[in-house]
C-alpha positions as CSV (number, residue, x, y, z in Angstrom):
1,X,210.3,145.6,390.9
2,X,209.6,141.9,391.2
3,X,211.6,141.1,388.5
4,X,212.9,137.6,388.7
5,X,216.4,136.4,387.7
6,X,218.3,133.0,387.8
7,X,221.6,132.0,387.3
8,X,223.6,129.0,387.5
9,X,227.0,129.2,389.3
10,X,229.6,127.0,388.1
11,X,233.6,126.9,385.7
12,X,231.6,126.3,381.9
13,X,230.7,129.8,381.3
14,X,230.2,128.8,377.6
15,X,226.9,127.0,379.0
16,X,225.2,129.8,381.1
17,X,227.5,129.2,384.2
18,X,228.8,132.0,386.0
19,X,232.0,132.1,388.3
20,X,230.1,134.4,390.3
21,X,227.2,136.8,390.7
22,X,226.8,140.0,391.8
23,X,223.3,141.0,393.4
24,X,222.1,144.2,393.7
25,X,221.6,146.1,397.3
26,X,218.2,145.9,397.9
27,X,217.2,142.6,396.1
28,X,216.7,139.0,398.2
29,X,218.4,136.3,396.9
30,X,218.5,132.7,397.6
31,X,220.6,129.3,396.5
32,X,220.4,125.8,396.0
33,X,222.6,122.7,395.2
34,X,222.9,121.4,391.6
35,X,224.4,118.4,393.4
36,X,226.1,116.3,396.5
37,X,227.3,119.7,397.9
38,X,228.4,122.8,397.2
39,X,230.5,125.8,398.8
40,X,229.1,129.0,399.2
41,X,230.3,132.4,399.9
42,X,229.0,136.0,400.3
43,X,231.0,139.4,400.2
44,X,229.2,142.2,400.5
45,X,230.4,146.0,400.4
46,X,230.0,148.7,401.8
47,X,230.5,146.6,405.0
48,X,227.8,144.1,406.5
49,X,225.6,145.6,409.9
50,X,223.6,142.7,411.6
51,X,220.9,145.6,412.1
52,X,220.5,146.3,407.7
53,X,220.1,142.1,407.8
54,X,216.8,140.9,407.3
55,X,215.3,137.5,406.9
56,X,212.5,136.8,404.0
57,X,209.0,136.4,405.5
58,X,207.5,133.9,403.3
59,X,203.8,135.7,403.6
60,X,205.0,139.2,403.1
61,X,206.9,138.1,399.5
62,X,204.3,136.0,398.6
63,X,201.9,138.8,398.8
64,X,203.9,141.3,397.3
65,X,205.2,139.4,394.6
66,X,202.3,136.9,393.8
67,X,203.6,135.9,390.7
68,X,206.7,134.1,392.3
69,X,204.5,132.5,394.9
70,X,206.0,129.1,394.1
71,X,209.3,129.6,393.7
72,X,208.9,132.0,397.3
73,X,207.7,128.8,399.0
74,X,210.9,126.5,397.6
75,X,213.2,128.7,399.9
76,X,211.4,130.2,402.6
């Protein structure tokens, strides 16, 4: 749908922070630090097949989802 959301992972949920986030099949998703380092996981469910894994192509998104061009070009 091209709908854009962000959140901000972290233990002061009374400021926008989230312990964790769940995203939706079918939507791509990408992180960064907020500082020195950071530790990352990822469950996902039903189980994970390498062949349903797919990496972002940065010209494909860009073109489908113009409007987050920039933001596209930060991860990919």
């Amino acid at each position: 749908e091209g709908n854009l959301q962000k959140f901000m992972l972290g233990k002061d949920i009374e400021n926008e922070q989230s312990l964790q986030v769940v995203v939706p099949a079918g939507s791509w998703m990408a992180s960064t630090s907020s500082g020195a380092f950071s530790l990352v996981g990822c469950n996902v469910a039903p189980a994970f097949e390498f062949e349903d894994f797919e990496i972002a192509d940065k010209i494909a998104l860009s073109k489908e989802f113009p409007q987050h061009k920039i933001i596209i070009n930060e991860f990919i």
